[in-house]
Each structure stands twice: as structure tokens, then as C-alpha cells.
CHARMM-style PDB file with segment names, atoms N, HN, CA, C and O in Angstrom:
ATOM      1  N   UNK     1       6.075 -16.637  -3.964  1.00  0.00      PROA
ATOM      2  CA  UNK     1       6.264 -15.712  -2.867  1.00  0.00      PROA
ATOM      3  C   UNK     1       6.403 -14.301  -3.437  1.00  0.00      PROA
ATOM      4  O   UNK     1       7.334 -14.073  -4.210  1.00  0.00      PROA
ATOM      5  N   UNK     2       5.613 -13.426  -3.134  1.00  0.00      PROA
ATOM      6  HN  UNK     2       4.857 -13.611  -2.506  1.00  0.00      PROA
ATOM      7  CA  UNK     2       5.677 -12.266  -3.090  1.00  0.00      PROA
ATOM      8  C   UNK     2       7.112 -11.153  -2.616  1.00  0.00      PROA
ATOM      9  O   UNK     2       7.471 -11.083  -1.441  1.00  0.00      PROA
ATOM     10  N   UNK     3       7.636 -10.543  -3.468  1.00  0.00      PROA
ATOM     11  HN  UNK     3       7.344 -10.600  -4.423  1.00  0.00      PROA
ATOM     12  CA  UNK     3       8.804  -9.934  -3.169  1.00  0.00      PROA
ATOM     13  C   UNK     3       8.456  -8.567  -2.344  1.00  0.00      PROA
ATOM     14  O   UNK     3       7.234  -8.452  -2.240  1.00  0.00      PROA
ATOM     15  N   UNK     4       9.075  -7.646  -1.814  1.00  0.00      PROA
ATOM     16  HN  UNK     4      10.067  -7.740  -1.898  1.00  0.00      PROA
ATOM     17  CA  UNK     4       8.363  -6.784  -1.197  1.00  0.00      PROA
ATOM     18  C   UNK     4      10.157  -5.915  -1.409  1.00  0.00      PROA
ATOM     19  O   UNK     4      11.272  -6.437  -1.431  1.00  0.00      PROA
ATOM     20  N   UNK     5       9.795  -4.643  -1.516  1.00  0.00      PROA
ATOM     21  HN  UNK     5       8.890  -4.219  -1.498  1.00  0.00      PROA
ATOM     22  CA  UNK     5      10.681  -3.633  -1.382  1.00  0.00      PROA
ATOM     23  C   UNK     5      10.942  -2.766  -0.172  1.00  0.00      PROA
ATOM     24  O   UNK     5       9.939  -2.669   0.534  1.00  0.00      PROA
ATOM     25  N   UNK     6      11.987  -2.116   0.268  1.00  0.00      PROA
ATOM     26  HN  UNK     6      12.802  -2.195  -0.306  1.00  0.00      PROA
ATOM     27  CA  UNK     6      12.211  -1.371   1.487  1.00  0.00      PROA
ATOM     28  C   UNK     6      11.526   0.171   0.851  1.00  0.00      PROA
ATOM     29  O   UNK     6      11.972   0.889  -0.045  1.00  0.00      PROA
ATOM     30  N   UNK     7      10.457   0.314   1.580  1.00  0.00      PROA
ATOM     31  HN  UNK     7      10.094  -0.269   2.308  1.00  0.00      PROA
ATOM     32  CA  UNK     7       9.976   2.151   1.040  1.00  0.00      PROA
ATOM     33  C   UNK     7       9.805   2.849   2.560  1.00  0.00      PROA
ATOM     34  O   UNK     7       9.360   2.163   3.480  1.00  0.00      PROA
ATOM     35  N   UNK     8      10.158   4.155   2.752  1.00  0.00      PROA
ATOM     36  HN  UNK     8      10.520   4.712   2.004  1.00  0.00      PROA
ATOM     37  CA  UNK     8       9.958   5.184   3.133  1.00  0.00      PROA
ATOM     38  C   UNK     8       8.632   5.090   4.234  1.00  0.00      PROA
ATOM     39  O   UNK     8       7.587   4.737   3.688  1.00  0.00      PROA
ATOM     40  N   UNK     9       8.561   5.297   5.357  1.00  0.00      PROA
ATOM     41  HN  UNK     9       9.410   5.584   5.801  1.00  0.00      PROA
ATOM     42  CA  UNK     9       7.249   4.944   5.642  1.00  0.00      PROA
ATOM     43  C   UNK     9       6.056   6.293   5.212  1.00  0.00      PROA
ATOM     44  O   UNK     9       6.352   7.482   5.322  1.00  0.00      PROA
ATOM     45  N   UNK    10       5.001   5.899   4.829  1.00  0.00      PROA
ATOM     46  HN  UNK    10       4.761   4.932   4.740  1.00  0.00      PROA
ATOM     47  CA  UNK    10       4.377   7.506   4.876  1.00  0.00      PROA
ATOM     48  C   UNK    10       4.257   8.132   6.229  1.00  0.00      PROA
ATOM     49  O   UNK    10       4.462   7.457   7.238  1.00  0.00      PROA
ATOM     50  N   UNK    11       3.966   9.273   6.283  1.00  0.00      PROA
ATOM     51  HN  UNK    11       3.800   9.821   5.464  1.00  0.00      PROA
ATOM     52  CA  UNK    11       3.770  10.269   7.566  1.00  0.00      PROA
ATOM     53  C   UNK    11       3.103   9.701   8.349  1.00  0.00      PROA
ATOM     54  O   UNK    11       3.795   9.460   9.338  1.00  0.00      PROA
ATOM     55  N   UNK    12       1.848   9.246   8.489  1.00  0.00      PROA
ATOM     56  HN  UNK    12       1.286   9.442   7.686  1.00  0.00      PROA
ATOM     57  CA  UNK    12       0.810   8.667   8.787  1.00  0.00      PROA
ATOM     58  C   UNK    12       1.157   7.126   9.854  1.00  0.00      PROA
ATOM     59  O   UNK    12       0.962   6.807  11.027  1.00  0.00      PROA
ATOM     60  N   UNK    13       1.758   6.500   8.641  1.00  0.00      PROA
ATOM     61  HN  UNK    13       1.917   6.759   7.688  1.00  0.00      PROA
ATOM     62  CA  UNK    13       2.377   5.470   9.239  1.00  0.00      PROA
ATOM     63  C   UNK    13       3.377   5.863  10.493  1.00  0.00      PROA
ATOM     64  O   UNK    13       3.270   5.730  11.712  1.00  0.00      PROA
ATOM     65  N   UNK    14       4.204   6.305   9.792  1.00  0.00      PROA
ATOM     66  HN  UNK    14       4.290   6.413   8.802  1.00  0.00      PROA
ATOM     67  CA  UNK    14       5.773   6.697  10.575  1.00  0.00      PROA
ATOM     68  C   UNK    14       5.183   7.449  12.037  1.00  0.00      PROA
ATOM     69  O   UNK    14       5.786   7.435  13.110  1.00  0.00      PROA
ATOM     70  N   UNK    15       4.138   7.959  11.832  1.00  0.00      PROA
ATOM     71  HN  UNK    15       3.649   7.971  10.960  1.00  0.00      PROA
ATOM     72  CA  UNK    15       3.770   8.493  13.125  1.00  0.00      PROA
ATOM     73  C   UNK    15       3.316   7.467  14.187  1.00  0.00      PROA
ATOM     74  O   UNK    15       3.723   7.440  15.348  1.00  0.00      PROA
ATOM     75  N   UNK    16       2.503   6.706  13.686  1.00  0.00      PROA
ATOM     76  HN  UNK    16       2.172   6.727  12.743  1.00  0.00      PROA
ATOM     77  CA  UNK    16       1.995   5.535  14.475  1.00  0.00      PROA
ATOM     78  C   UNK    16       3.063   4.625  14.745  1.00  0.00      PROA
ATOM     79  O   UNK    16       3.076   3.807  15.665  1.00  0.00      PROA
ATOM     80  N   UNK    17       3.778   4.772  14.066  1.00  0.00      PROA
ATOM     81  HN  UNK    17       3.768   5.436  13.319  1.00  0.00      PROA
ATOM     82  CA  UNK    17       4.830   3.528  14.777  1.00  0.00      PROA
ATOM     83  C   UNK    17       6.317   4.403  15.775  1.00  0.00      PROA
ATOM     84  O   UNK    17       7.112   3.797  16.492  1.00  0.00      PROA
ATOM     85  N   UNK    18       6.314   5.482  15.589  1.00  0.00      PROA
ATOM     86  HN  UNK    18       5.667   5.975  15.006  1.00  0.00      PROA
ATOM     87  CA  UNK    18       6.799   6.521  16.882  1.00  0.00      PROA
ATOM     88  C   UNK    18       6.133   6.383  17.832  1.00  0.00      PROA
ATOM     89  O   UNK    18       6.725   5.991  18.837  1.00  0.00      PROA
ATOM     90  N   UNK    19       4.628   6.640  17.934  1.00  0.00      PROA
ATOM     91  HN  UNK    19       4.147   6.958  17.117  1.00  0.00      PROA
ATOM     92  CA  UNK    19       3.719   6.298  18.926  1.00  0.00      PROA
ATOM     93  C   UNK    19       3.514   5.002  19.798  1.00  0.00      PROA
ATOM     94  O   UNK    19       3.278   4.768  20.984  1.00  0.00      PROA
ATOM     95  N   UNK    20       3.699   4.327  18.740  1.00  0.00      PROA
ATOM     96  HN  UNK    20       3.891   4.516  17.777  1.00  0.00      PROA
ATOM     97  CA  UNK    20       3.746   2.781  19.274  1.00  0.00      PROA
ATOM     98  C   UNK    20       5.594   2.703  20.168  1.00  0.00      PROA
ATOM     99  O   UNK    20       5.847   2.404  21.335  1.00  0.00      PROA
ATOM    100  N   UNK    21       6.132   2.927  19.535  1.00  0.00      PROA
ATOM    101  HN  UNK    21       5.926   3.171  18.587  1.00  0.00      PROA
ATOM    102  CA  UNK    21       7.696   2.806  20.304  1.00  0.00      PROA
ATOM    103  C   UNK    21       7.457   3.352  21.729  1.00  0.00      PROA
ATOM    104  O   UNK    21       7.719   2.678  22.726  1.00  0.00      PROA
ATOM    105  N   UNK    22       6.834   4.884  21.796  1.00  0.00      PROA
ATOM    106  HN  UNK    22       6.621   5.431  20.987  1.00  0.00      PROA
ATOM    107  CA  UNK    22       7.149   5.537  23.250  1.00  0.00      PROA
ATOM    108  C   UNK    22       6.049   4.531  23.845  1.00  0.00      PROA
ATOM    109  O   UNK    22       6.425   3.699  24.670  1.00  0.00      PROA
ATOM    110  N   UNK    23       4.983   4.570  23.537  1.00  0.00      PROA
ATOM    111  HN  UNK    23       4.678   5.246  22.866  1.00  0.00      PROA
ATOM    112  CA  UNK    23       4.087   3.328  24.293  1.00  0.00      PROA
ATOM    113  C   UNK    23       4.988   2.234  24.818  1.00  0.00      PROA
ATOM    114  O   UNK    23       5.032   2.152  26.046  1.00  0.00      PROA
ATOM    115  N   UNK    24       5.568   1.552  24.262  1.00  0.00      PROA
ATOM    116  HN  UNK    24       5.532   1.619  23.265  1.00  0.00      PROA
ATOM    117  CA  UNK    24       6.065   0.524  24.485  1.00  0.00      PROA
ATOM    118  C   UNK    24       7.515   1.191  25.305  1.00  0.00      PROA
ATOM    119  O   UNK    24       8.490   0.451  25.176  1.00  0.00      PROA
ATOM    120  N   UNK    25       7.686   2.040  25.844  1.00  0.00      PROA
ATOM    121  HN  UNK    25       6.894   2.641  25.950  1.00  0.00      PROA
ATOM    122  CA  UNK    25       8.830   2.374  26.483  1.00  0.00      PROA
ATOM    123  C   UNK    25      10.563   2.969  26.086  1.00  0.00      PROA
ATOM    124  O   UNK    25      11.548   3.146  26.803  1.00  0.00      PROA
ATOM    125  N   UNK    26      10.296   3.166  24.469  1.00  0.00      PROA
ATOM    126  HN  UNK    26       9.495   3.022  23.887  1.00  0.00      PROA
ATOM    127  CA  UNK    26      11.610   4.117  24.095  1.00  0.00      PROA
ATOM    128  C   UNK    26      11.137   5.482  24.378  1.00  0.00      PROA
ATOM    129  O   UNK    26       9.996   5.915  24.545  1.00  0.00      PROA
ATOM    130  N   UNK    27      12.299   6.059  24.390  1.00  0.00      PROA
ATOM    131  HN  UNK    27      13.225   5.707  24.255  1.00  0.00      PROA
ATOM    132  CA  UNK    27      12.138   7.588  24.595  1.00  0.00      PROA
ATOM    133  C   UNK    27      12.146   8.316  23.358  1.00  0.00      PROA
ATOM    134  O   UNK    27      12.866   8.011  22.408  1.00  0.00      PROA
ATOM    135  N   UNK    28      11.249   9.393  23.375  1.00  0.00      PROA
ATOM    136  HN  UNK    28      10.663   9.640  24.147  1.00  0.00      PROA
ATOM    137  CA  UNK    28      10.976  10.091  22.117  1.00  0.00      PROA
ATOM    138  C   UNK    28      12.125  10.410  21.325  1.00  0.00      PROA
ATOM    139  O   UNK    28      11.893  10.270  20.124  1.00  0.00      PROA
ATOM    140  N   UNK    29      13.396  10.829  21.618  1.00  0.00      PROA
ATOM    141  HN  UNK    29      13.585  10.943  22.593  1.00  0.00      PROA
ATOM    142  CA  UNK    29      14.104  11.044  20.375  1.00  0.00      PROA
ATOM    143  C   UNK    29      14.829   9.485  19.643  1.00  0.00      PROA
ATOM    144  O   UNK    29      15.366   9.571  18.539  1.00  0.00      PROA
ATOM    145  N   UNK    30      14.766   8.002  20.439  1.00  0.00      PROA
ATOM    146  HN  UNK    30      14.329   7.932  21.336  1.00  0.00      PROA
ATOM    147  CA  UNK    30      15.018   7.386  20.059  1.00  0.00      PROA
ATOM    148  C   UNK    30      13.521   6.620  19.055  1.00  0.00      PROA
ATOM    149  O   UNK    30      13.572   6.023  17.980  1.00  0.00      PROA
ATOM    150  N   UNK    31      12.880   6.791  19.513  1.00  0.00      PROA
ATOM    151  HN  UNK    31      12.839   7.276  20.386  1.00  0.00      PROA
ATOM    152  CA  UNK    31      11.632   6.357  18.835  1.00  0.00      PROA
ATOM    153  C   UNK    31      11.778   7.272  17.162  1.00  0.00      PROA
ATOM    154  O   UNK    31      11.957   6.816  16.033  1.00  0.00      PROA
ATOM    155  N   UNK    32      11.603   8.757  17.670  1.00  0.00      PROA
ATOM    156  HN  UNK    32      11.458   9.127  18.587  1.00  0.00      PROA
ATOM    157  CA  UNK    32      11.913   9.405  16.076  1.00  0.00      PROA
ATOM    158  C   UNK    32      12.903   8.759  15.076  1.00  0.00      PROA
ATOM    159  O   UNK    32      12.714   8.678  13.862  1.00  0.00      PROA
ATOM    160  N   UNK    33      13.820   8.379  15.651  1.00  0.00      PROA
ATOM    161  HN  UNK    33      13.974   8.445  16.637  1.00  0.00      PROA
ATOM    162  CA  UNK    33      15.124   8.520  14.789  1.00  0.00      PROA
ATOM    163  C   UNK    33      14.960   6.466  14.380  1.00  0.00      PROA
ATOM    164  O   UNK    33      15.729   6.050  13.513  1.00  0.00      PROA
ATOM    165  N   UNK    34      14.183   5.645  14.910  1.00  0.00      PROA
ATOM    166  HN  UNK    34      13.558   5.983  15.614  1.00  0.00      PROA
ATOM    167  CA  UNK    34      14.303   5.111  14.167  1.00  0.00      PROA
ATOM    168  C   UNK    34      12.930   4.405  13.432  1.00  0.00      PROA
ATOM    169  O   UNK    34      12.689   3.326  12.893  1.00  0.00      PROA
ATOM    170  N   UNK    35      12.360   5.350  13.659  1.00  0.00      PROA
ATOM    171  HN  UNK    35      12.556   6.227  14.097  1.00  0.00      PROA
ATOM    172  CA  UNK    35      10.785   5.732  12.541  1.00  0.00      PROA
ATOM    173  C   UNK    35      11.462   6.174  11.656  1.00  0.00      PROA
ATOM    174  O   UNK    35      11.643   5.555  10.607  1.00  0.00      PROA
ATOM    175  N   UNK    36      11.991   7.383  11.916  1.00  0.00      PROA
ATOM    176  HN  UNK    36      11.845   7.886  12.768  1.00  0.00      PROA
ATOM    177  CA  UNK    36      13.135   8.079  10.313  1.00  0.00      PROA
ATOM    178  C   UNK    36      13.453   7.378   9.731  1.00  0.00      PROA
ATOM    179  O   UNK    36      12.998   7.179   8.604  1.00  0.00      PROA
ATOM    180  N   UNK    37      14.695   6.482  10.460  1.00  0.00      PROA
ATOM    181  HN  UNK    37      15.064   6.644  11.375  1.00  0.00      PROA
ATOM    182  CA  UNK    37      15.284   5.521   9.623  1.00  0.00      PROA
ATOM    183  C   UNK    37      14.938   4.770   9.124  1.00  0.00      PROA
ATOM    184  O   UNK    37      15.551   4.436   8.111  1.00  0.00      PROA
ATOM    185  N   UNK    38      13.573   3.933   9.581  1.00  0.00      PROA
ATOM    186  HN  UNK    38      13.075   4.204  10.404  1.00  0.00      PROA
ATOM    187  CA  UNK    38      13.032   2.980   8.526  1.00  0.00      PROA
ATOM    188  C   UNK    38      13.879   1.526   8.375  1.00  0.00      PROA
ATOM    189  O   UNK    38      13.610   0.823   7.401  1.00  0.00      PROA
ATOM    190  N   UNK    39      14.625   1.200   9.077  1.00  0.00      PROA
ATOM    191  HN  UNK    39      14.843   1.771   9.868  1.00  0.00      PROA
ATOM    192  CA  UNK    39      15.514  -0.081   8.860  1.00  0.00      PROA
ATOM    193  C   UNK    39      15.322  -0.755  10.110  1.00  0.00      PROA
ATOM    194  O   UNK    39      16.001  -1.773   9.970  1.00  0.00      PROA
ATOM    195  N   UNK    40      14.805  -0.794  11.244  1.00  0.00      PROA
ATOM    196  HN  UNK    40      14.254   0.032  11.357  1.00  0.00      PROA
ATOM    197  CA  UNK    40      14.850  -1.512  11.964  1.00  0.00      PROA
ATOM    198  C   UNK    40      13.154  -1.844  12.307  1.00  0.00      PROA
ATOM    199  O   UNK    40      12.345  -0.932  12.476  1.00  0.00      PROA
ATOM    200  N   UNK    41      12.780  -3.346  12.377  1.00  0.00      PROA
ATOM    201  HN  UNK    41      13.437  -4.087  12.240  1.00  0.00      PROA
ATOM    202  CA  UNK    41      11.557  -4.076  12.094  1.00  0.00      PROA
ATOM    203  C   UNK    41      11.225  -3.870  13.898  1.00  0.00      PROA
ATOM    204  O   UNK    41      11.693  -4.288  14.957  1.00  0.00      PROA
ATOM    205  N   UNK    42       9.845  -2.726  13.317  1.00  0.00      PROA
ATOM    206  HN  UNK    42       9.465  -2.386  12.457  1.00  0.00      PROA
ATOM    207  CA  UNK    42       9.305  -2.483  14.857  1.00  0.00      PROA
ATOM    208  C   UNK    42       8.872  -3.762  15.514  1.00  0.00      PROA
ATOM    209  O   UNK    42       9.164  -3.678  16.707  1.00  0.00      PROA
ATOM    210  N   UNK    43       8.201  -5.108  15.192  1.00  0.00      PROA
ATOM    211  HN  UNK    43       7.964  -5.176  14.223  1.00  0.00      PROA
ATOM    212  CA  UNK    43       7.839  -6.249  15.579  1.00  0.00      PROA
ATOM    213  C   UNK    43       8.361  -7.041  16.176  1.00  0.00      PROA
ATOM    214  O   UNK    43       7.842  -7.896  16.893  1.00  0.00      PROA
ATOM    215  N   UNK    44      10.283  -6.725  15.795  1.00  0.00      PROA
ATOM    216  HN  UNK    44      10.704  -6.030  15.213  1.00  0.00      PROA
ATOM    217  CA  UNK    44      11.072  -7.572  16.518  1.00  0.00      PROA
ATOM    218  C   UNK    44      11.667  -6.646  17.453  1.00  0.00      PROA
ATOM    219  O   UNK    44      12.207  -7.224  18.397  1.00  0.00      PROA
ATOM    220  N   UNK    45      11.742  -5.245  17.484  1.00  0.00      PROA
ATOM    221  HN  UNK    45      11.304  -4.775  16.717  1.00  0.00      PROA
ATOM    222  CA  UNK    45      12.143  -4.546  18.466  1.00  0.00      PROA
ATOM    223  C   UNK    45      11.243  -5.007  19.994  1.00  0.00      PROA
ATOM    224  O   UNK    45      11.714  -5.128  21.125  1.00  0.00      PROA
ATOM    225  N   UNK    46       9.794  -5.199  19.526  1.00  0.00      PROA
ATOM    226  HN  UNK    46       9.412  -5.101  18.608  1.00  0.00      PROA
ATOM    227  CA  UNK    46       8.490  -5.289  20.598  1.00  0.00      PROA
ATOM    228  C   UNK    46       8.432  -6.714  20.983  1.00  0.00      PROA
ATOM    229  O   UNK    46       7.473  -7.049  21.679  1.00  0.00      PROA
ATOM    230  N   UNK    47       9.380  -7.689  20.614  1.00  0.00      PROA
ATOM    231  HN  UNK    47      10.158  -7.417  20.049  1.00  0.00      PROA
ATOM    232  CA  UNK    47       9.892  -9.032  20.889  1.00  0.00      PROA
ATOM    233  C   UNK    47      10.682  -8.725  22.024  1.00  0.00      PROA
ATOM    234  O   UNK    47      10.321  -8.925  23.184  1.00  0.00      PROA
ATOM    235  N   UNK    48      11.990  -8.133  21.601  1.00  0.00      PROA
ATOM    236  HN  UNK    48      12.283  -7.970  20.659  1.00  0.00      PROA
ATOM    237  CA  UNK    48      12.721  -8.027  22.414  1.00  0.00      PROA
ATOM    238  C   UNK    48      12.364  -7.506  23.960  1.00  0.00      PROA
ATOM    239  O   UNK    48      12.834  -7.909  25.024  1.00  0.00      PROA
ATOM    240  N   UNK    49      11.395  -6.497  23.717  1.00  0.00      PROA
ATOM    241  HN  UNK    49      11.014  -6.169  22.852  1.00  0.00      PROA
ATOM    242  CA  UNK    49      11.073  -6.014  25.055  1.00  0.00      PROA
ATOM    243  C   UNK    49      10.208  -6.367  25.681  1.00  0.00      PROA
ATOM    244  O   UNK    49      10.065  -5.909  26.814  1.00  0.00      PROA
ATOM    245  N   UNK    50       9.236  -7.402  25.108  1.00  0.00      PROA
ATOM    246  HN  UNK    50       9.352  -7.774  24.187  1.00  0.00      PROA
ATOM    247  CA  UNK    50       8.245  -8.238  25.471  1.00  0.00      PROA
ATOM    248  C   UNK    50       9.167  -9.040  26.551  1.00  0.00      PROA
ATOM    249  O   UNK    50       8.882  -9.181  27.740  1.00  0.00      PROA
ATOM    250  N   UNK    51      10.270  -9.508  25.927  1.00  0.00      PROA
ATOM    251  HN  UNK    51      10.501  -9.393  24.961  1.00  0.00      PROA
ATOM    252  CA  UNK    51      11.325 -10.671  26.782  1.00  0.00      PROA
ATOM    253  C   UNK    51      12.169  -9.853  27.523  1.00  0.00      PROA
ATOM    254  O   UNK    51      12.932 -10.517  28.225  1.00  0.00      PROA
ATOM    255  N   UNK    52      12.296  -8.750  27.612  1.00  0.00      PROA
ATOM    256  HN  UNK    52      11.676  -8.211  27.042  1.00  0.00      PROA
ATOM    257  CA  UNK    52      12.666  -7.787  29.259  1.00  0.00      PROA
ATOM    258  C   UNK    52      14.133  -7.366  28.552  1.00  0.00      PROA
ATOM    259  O   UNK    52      14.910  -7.299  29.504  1.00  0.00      PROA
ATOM    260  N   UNK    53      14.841  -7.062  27.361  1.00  0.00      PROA
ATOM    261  HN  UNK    53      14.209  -7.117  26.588  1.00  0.00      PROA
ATOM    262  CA  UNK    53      15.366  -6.271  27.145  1.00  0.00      PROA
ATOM    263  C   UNK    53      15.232  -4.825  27.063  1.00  0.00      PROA
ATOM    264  O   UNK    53      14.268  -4.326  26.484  1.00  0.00      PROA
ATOM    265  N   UNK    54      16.211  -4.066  27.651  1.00  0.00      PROA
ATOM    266  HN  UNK    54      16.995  -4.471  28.122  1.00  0.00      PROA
ATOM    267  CA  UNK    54      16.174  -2.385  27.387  1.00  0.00      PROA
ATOM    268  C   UNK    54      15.424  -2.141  26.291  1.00  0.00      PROA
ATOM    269  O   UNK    54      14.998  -3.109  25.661  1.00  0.00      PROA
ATOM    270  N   UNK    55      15.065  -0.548  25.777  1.00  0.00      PROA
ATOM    271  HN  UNK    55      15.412   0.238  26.289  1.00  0.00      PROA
ATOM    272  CA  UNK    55      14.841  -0.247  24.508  1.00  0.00      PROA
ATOM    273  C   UNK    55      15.583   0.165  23.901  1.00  0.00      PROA
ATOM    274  O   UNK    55      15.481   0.077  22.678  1.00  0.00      PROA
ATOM    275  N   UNK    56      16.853   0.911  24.609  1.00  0.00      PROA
ATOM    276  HN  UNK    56      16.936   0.982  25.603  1.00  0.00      PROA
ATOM    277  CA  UNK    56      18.231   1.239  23.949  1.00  0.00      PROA
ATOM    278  C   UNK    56      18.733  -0.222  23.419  1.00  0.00      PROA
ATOM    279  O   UNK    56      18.986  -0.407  22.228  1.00  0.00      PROA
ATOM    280  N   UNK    57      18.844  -1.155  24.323  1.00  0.00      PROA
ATOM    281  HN  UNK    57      18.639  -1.006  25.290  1.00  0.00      PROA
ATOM    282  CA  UNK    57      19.633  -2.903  23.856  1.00  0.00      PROA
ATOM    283  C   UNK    57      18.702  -3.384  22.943  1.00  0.00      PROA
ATOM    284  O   UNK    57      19.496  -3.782  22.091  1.00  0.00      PROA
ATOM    285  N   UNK    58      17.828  -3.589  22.583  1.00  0.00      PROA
ATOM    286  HN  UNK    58      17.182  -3.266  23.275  1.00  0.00      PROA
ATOM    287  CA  UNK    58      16.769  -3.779  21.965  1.00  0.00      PROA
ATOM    288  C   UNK    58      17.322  -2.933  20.429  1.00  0.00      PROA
ATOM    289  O   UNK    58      17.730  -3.626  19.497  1.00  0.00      PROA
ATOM    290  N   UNK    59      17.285  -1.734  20.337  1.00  0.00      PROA
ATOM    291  HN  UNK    59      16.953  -1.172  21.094  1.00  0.00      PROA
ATOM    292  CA  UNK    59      17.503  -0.696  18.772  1.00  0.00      PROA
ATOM    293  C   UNK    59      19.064  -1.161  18.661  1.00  0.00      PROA
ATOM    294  O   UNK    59      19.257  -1.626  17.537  1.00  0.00      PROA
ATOM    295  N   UNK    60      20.318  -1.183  19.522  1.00  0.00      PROA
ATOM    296  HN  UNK    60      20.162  -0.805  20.435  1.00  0.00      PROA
ATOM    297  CA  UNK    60      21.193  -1.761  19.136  1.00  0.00      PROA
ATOM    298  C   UNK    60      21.684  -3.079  18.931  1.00  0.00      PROA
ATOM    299  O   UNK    60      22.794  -3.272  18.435  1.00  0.00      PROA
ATOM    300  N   UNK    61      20.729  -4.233  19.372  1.00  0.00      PROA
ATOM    301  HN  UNK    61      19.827  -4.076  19.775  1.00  0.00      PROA
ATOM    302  CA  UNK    61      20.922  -5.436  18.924  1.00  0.00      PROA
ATOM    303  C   UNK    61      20.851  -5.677  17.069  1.00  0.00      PROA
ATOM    304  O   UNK    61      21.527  -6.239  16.207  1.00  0.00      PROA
ATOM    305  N   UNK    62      19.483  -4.794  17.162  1.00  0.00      PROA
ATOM    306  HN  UNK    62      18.934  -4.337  17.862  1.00  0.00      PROA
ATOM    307  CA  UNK    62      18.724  -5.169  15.685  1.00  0.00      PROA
ATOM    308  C   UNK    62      19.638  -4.080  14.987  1.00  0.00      PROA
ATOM    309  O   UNK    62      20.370  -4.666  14.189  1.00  0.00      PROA
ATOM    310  N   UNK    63      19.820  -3.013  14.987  1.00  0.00      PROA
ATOM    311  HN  UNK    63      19.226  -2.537  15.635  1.00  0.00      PROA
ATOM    312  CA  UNK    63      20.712  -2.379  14.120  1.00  0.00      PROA
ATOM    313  C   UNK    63      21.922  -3.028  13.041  1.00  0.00      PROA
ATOM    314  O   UNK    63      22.738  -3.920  13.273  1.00  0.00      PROA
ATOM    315  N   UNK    64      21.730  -2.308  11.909  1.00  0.00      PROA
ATOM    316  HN  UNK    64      21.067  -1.583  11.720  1.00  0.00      PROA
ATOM    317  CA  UNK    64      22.438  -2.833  10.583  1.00  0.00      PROA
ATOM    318  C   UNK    64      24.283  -2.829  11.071  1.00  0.00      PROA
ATOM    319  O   UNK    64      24.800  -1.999  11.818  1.00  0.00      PROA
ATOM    320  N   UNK    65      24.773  -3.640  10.601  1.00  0.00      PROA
ATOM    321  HN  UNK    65      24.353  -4.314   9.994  1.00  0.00      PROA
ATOM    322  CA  UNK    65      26.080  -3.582  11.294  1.00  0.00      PROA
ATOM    323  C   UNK    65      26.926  -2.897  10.329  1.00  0.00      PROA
ATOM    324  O   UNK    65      28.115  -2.797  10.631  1.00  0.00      PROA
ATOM    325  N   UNK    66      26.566  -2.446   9.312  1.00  0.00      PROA
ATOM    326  HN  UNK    66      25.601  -2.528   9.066  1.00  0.00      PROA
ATOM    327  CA  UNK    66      27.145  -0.978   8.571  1.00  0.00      PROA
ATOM    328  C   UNK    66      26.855   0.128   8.738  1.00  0.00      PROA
ATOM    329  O   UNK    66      27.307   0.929   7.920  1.00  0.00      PROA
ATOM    330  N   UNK    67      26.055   0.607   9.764  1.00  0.00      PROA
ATOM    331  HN  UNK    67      25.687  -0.044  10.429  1.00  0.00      PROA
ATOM    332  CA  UNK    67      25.587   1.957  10.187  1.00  0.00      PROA
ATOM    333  C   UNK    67      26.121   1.776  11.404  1.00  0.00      PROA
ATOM    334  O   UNK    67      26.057   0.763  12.100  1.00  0.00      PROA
ATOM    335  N   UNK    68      26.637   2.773  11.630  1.00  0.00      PROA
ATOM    336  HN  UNK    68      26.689   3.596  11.064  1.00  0.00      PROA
ATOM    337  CA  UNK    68      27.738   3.503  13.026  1.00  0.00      PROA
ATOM    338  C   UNK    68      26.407   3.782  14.080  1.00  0.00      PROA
ATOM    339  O   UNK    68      25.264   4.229  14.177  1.00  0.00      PROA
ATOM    340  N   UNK    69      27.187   3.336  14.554  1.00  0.00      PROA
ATOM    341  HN  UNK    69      28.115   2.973  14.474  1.00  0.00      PROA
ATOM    342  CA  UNK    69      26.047   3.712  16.224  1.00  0.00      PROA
ATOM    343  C   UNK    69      25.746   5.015  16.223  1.00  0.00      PROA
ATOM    344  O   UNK    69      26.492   5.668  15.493  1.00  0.00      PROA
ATOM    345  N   UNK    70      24.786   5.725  16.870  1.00  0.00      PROA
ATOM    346  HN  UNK    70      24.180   5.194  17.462  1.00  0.00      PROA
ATOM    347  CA  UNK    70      24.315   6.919  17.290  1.00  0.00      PROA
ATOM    348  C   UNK    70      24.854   7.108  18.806  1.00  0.00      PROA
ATOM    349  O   UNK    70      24.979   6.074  19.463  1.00  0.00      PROA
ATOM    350  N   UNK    71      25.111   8.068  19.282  1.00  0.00      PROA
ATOM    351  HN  UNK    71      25.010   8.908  18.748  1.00  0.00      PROA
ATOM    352  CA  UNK    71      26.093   8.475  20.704  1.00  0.00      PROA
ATOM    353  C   UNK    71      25.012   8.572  21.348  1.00  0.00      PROA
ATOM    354  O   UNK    71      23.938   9.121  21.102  1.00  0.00      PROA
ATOM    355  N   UNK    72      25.578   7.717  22.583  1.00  0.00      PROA
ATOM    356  HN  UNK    72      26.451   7.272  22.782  1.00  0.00      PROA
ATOM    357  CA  UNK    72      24.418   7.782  23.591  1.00  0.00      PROA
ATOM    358  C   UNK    72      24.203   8.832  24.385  1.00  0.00      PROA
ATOM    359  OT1 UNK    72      23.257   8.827  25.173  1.00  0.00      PROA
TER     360      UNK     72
END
């Protein structure tokens, strides 16, 4: 099995998957901020909302439980 590392997304990327978030119904500053962040797996966010969770409940389900929430 192939190991894989956590990297940075490039610009390019990181843009398309902002794009893909507001498509799919987050709002642009939540979409930015967690393209920025890079820690939360856009595939299972687009699970969640496939199955009729919020997009706010959705970024705080999957969120790391050592990073402090962002104020709503």
C-alpha cells in the first residue's frame, strides 16, 4: 500500500475544490476557509450533503477535534 502525505493544495487545485463546495451549496467564505485549510476530505463533506445534511453540519461534523471551531 502506498503511503500518501498531507500537502498544501496547489492554487489550481484549491480553486476547484472552492468551486466545487459553493456548487454544492457552502457559502463562499466557508468554502475558502476550508480549501485553505486543507484538512477536511471534500468527498466526504459531498456525502454528507448528498444525504441532506447542512453545509455548516456537514464542515463541523468532519472537523479535527483539536482545532477550535470557527464563530458562526
Amino acid at each position: 500500500m502506498r503511503q500518501t502525505t498531507a500537502q498544501s493544495p496547489t492554487p489550481a487545485l484549491g480553486e476547484w475544490r472552492r468551486r466545487r463546495l459553493i456548487a454544492a451549496g457552502f457559502d463562499e467564505t466557508l468554502a475558502a476557509r476550508l480549501t485553505r485549510d486543507g484538512i477536511v476530505d471534500l468527498h466526504e463533506l459531498l456525502v454528507l450533503l448528498d444525504r441532506g445534511c447542512p453545509p455548516e453540519l456537514a464542515a463541523r461534523i468532519l472537523a479535527p477535534l483539536d482545532t477550535p471551531a470557527a464563530p458562526s
